[in-house]
C-alpha positions in Angstrom: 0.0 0.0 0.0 1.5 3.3 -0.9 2.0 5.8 1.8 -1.3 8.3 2.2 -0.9 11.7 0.1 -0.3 15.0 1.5 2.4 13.9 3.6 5.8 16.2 3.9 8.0 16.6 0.9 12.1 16.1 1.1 12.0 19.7 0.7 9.9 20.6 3.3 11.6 18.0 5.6 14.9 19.5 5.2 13.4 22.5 5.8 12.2 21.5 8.9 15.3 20.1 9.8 16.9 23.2 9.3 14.3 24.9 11.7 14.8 22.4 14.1 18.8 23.3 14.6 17.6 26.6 15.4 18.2 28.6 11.7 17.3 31.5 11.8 17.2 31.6 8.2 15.5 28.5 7.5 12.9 29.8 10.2 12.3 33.5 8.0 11.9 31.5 4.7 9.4 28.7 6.5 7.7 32.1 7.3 7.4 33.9 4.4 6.2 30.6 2.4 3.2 30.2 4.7 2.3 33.7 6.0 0.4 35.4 3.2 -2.3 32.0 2.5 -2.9 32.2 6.4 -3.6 35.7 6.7 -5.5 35.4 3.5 -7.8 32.1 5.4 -8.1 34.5 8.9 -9.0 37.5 7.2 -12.1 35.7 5.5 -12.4 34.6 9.2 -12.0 37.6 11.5 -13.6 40.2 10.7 -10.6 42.5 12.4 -7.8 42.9 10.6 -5.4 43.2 14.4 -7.6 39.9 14.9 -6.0 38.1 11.6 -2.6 39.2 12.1 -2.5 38.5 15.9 -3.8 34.6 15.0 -1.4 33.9 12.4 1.2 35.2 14.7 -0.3 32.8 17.6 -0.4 30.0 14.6 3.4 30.4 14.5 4.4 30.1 17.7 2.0 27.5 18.4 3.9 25.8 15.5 7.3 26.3 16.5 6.5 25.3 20.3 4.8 22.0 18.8 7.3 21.1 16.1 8.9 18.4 18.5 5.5 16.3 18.4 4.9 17.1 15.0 5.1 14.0 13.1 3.9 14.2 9.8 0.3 12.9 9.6 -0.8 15.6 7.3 1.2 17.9 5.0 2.9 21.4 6.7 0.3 23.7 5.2 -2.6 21.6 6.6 -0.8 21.2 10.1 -0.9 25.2 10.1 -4.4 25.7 8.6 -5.4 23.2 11.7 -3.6 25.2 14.4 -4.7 28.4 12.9 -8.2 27.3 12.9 -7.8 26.5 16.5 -6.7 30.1 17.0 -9.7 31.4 15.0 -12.5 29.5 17.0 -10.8 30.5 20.3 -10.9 34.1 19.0 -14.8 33.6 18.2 -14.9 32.5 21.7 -13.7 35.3 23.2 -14.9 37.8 21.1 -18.4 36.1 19.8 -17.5 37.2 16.4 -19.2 36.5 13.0 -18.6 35.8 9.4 -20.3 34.8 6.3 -20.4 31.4 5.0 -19.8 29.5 1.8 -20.6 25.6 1.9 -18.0 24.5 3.6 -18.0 27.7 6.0 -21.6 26.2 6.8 -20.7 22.9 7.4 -17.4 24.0 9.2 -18.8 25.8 11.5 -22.3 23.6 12.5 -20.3 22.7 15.9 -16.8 23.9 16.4 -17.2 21.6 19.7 -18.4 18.1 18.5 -15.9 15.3 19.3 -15.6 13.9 15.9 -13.5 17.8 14.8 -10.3 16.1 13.3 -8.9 19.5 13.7 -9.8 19.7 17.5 -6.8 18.2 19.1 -3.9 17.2 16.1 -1.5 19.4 17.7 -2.2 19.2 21.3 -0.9 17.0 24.0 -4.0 14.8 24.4 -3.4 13.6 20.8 -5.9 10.7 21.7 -8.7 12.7 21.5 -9.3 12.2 17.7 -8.9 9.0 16.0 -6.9 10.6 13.3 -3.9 10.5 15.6 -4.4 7.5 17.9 -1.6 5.7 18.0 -3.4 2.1 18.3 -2.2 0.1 15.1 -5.0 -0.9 13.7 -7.1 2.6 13.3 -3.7 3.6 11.6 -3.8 0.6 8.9 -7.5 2.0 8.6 -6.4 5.2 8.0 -3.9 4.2 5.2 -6.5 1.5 3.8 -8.9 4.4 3.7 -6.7 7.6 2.8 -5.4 5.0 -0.1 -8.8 4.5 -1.3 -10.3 7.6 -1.6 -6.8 8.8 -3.3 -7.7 6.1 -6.1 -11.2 7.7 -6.2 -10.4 11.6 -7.2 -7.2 10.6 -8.8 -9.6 8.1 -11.7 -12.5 11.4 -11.2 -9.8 14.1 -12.3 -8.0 11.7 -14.9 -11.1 11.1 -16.7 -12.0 14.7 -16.5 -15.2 13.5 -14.3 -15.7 16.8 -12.4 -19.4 16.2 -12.2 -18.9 13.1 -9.5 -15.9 14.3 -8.4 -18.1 17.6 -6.9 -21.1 16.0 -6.1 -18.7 13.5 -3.5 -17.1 16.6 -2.0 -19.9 17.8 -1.5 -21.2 14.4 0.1 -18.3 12.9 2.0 -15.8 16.1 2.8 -18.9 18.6 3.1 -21.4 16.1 5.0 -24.3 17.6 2.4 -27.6 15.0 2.2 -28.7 13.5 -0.8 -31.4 16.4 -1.4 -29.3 19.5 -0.6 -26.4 17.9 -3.1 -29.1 17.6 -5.7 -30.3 21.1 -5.4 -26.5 22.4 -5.0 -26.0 20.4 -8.7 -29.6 20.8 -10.6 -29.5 17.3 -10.4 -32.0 14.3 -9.1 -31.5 13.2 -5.8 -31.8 9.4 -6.9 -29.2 10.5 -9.3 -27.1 11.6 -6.3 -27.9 8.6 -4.2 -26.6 6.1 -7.2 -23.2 8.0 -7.7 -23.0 7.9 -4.0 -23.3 4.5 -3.6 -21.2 3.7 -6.5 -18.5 5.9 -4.9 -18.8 4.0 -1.5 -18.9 0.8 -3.2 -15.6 1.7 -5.1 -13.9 2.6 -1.2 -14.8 -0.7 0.3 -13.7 -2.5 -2.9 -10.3 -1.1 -2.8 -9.9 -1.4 1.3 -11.7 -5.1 1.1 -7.9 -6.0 -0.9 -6.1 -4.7 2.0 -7.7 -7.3 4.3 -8.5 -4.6 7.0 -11.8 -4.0 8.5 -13.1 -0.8 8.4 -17.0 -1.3 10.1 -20.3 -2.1 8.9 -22.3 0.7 6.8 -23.0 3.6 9.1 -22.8 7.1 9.2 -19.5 6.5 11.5 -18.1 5.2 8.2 -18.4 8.2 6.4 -17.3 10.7 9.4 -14.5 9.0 8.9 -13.9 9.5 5.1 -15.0 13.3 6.2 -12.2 13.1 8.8 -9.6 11.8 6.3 -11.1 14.0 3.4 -10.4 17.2 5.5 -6.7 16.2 6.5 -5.6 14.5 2.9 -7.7 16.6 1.0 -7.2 14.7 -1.9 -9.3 16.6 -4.3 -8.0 20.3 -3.2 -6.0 21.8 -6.8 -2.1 22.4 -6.2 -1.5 25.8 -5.7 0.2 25.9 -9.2 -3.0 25.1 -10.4 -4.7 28.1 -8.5 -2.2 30.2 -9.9 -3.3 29.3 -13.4 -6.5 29.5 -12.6 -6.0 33.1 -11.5 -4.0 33.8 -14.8 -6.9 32.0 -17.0 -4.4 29.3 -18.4 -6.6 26.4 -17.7 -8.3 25.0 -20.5 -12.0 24.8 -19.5 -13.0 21.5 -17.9 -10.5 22.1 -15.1 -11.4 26.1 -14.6 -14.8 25.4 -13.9 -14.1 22.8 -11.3 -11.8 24.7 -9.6 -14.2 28.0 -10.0 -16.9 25.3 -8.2 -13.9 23.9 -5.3 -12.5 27.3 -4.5 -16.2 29.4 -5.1 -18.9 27.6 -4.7 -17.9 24.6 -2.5 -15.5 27.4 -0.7 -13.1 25.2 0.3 -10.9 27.3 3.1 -7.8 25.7 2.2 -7.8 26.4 -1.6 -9.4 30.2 -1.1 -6.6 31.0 1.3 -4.4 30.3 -1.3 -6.4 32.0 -4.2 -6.3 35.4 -2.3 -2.5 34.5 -1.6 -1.6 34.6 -4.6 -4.0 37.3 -6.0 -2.0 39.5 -3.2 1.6 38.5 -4.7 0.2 39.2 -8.4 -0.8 42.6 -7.5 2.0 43.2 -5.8 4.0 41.9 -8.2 2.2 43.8 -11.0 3.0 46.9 -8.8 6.4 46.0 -8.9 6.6 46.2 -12.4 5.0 49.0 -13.0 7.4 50.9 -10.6 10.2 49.8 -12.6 8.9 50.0 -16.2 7.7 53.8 -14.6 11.5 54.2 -13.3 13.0 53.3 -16.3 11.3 55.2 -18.7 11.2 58.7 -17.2 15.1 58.6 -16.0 16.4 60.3 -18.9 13.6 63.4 -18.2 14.9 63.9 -14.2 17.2 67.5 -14.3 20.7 67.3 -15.2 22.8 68.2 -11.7 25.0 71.5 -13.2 
C-alpha cells in the first residue's frame, strides 16, 4: 500500500530540519512561504484585521513550540491551517464574532465543539482525542487502507476529467451535504445523487476489502470517517500551481470550472486562502513592475545636476 498523500515533501523536511537546529534563516523563509495564505484564510475569518494578524502570529508560535510532536500525519500547510483554525474558534470564543459562510463555512462551523473535529486536538498533548492520531495500530492501517482509497477515487475522477462526481462527492463525503441539498447544489436528481454515491462508497470498500482490513459495517461513522480523512488529505484540493493558473486563465475549460466550483462555490478554506494569496503577490507583483517600467522610462527626463 503506498504511503497516504499530503504527507511532507524532502523539501519541506529538510526544511524543517533546518528549523529544528535553530536557523534563523530557514525559520524566516518557512515564514514567508506560509504567512500570506494564512492571513488570507483569517482574514475571511475575523472580521478585524489586528484579529487576523494576531492569529497567524499565535499560529506560528503555536507551531514552532509543537514542532517536536509534529510528526507528519498531514502535509505542513494543513498542520498550520489546523492550528490556525484552532486560534480562530478561540478568537470567536472570546470575542463572539461573526462571518459569512460559503458551503464549507456552513458545514465548518455547524459545531466547532463536536468530538468527531479532526482538527480539535492534532496538535495538542492529548493527541488521543481524535482518531486521526491514535496511535493504536490498527485505526492507523485503517487510515492508510482508507486515505489509499479515496486517493484512487479523485485521482480516476480528475484523470477522466469527471468533475461532475468528483463535486457531487465533496460535496457528500468532505462537506457532509444529504442526498437532497447535493441535488439542489448540482440541478440534479436526488436518486441520481444517491446512485453516484453508492457507486463511490462501493468503489472505497472494494479497494480497502484487498487490504484485508476491517473498516465497520455501513453507518454514518463510516463516512465521518472518510470526512475526517477528506479534510486532513484533502485529496481533491488543486495544487497551488493550479490556483495560480486558474488566476491567470491558463486552464483549458474543464479544469477552470471545477476549480471555479472547489475554490467558489464549495469554498473550500484551504484552496481560497491560497487564491487570495496569490491574487495578493500578483498585484504586488504587477506593482512592482509597473514601478520599474515607470523608473526606467522617465530617468532620462529627471534635471541634469549642473
Amino acid at each position: 500500500m503506498k504511503a497516504p498523500i499530503n504527507r511532507v515533501t524532502e523539501a519541506e523536511q529538510y526544511l524543517l530540519d533546518k528549523i529544528r537546529r535553530g536557523n534563523e534563516q530557514a525559520w524566516s523563509e518557512f515564514v514567508d512561504r506560509y504567512r500570506g495564505r494564512l492571513l488570507s484564510f483569517a482574514r475571511t475569518k475575523l472580521l478585524q484585521q489586528a484579529d487576523a494578524e494576531d492569529s497567524v502570529q499565535e499560529t506560528f508560535i503555536a507551531f514552532i513550540k509543537s514542532l517536536p510532536n509534529y510528526r507528519g500525519e498531514c502535509g505542513l500547510e494543513t498542520y498550520l491551517f489546523v492550528l490556525l483554525r484552532r486560534k480562530i474558534i478561540d478568537t470567536y470564543r472570546s470575542r463572539q464574532a461573526r462571518h459569512a459562510c460559503l458551503i464549507q463555512d456552513t458545514y465548518d462551523t455547524q459545531d466547532d465543539d463536536r468530538p468527531s473535529d479532526p482538527f480539535a486536538d492534532v496538535a495538542g498533548p492529548e493527541q488521543t482525542a481524535s482518531w486521526y492520531v491514535r496511535a493504536d495500530e490498527k485505526c492507523e492501517l485503517q487510515k492508510l487502507a482508507l486515505t489509499d482509497a479515496l486517493s484512487k477515487l479523485v485521482d480516476g475522477l480528475k484523470n477522466s476529467l469527471n468533475f461532475r462526481d468528483l463535486q457531487i462527492t465533496e460535496l457528500l463525503f468532505y462537506c457532509q451535504l444529504s442526498n437532497k441539498d447535493v441535488a439542489k447544489t448540482m440541478d440534479m436528481n436526488e436518486k441520481a445523487i444517491a446512485l453516484i454515491k453508492h457507486r463511490s462508497l462501493k468503489q472505497i470498500r472494494r479497494h480497502v476489502a484487498t487490504s484485508d482490513i476491517p473498516v465497520g459495517p455501513s453507518s454514518a461513522d463510516f463516512e465521518n470517517i472518510l470526512t475526517e480523512i477528506w479534510e486532513f488529505q484533502r485529496p481533491s484540493c488543486p495544487k497551488r500551481s493550479t490556483i495560480g493558473a486558474h488566476l491567470l486563465g491558463t486552464l483549458d475549460d474543464q479544469w477552470h470550472k471545477y476549480v471555479d466550483f472547489h475554490v467558489n462555490t464549495l469554498g473550500c478554506k484551504f484552496c481560497r486562502a491560497n487564491f487570495e494569496d496569490l491574487k495578493a503577490q500578483s498585484c504586488k507583483s504587477q506593482s512592482t513592475k509597473l514601478r520599474a517600467r515607470i523608473m526606467q522610462s522617465t530617468a532620462g527626463f529627471l534635471p541634469k545636476n549642473p
